[in-house]
C-alpha positions as CSV (number, residue, x, y, z in Angstrom):
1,X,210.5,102.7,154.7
2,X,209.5,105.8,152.7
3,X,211.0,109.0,152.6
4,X,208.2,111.6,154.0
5,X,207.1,114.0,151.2
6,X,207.4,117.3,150.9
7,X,204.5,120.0,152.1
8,X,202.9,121.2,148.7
9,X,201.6,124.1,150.3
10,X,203.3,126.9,149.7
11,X,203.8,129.3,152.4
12,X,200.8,131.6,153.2
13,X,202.8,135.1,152.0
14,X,205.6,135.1,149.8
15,X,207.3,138.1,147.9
16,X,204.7,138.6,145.8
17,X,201.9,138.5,148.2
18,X,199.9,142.2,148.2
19,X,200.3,141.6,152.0
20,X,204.3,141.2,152.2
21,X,205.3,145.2,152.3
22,X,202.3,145.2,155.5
23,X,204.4,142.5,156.8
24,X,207.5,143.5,156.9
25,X,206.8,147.1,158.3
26,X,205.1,145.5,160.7
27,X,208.5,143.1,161.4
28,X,210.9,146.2,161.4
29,X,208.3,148.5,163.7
30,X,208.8,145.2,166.5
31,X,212.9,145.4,165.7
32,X,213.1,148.9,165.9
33,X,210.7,149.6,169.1
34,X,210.7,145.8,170.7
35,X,207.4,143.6,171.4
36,X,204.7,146.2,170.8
37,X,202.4,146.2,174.0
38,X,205.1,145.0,176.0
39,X,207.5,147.1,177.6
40,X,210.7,146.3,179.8
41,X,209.4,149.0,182.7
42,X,206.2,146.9,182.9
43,X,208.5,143.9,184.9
44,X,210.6,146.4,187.0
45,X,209.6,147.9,189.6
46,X,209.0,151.7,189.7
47,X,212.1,153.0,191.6
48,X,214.0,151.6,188.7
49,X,212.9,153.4,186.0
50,X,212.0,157.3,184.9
51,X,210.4,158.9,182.0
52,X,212.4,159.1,178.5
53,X,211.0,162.9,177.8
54,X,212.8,164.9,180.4
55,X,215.8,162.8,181.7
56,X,216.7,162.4,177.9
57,X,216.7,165.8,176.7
58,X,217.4,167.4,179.4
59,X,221.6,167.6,179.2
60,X,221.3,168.4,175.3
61,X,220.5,171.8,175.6
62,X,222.8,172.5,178.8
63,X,225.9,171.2,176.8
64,X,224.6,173.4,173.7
65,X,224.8,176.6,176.4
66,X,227.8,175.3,177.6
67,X,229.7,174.7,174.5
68,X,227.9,178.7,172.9
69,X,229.3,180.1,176.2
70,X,232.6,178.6,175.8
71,X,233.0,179.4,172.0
72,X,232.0,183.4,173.2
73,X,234.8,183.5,176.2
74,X,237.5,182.0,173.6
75,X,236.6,184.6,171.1
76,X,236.7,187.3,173.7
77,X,239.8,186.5,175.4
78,X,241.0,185.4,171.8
79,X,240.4,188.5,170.4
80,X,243.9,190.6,170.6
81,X,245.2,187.6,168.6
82,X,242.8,187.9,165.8
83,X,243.5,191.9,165.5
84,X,246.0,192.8,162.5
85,X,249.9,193.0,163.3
86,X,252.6,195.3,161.7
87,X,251.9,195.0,158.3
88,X,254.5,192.8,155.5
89,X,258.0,194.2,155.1
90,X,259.4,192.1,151.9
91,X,262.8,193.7,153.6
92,X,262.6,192.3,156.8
93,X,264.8,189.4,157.3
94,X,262.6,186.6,159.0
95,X,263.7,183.6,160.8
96,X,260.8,181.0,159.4
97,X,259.4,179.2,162.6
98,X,256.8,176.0,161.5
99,X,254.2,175.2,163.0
100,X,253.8,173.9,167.0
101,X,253.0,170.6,165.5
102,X,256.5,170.4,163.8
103,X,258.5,172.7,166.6
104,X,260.2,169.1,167.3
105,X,261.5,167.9,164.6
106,X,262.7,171.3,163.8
107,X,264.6,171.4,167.1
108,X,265.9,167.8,166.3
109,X,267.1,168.6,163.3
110,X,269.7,171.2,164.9
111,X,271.4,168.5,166.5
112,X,273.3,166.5,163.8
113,X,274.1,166.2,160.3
114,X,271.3,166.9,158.3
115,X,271.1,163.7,156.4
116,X,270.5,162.1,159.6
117,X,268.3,164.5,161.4
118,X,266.1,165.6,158.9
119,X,265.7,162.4,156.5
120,X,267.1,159.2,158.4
121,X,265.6,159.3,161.7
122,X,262.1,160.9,161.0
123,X,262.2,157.9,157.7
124,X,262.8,155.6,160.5
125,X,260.2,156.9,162.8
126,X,257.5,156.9,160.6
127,X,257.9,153.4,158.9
128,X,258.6,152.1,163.1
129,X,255.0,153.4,164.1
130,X,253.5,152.2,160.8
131,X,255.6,148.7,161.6
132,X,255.0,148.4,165.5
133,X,251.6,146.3,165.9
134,X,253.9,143.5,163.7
135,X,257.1,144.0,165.2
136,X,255.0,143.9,168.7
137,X,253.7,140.7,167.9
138,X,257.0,138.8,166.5
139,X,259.9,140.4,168.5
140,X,257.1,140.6,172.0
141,X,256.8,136.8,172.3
142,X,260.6,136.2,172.1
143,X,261.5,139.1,174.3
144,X,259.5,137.9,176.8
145,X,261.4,134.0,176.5
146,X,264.7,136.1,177.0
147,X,263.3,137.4,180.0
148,X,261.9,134.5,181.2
149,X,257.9,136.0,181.1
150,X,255.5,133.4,180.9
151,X,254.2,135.8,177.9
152,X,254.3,138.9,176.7
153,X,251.8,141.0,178.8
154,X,248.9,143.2,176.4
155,X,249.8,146.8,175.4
156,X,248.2,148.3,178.8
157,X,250.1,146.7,181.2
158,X,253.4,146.2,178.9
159,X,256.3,148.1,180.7
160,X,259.0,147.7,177.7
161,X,256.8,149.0,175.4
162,X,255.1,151.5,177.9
163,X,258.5,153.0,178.8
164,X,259.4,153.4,175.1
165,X,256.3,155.3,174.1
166,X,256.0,157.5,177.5
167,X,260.4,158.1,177.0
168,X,259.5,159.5,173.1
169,X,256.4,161.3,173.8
170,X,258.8,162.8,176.6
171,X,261.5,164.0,173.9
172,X,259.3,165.5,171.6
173,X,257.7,167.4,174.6
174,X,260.8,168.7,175.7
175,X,262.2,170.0,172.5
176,X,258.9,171.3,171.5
177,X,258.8,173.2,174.8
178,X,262.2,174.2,174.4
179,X,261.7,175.5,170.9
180,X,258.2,177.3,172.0
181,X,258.9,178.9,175.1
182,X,262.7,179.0,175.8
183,X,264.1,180.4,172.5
184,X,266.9,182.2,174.1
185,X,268.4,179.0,176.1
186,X,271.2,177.7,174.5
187,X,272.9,174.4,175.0
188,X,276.6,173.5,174.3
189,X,276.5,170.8,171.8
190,X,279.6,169.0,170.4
191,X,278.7,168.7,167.1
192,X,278.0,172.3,165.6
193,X,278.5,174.3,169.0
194,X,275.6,176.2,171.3
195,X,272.4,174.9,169.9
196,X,269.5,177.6,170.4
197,X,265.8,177.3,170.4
198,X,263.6,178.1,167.7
């Protein structure tokens, strides 16, 4: 029995062919558009489609109004805000206040020792959400044997994990808030006395 041999025709266009660059337009126009002279709206039937031109463009320009009328009420109702205050006094003693974004940990660090509050527990934070995906997956599994789970459920419907997030977003909420809006409201705390908000 012999092997069959090999076609020694080469294929019609190759690489070098003068035709190749036609062919491969002509390849990437079918990719990019689908079978030309075919279209999907020629096999459904005509309540089942509409026209590209006005049901596509349509929204485009009413979001663009939307979002330009938007932008002009914040800047009008935003404007006392942008007008100029008192001006500097280098002889004014100022309380510094950060940022909303940092009101929290500034609150929390009124509430202990400052090696603690203001280096331990936000070190700890940090490295915990950079750690949880792996601590999820290697303490989950054996948390849920301890409960007696058949496995530990996925991040949407996990209620350890859920409670944990929702209680810390919870905390920073509240002493945000309290720092923002009730500056005046003072707490008796045992460790340095009345704590105050920002």
């Amino acid at each position: 029995m012999s092997a069959p041999r090999a076609s020694s025709n080469p294929p019609p266009i190759t690489r070098r062919h003068a035709l190749y660059p036609m062919l491969v337009l002509y390849a990437l126009v079918g990719l990019m558009f689908g079978p030309i002279g075919h279209y999907v709206s020629e096999d459904m039937p005509e309540s089942k489609t509409h026209p590209y031109f006005p049901d596509q463009i349509w929204p485009y320009p009413i979001l663009a109004m939307a979002v330009l009328i938007g932008l002009g009420l914040m800047a009008l109702i935003g404007q006392p805000l942008l007008e100029s205050g008192q001006p500097a006094d280098p002889r004014a003693a100022i309380i510094p206040v950060p940022e909303w974004y940092f009101l929290a940990l500034f609150q929390f660090a009124k509430l202990g020792p400052a090696l603690i509050t203001k280096m331990l527990v936000p070190g700890v934070l940090v490295l915990g959400l950079i750690l949880w995906p792996m601590l999820d997956i290697r303490l989950g599994p054996r948390i849920a044997r301890w409960l007696g789970w058949r496995s530990w459920p996925a991040p949407k419907r996990n209620l350890i994990t859920g409670t944990i997030w929702i209680a810390g977003l919870a905390i920073i909420a509240a002493l945000t808030l309290w720092s923002a809006l009730a500056p005046q409201l003072c707490i008796p705390w045992p460790y340095n006395g009345p704590v105050c908000g920002a």
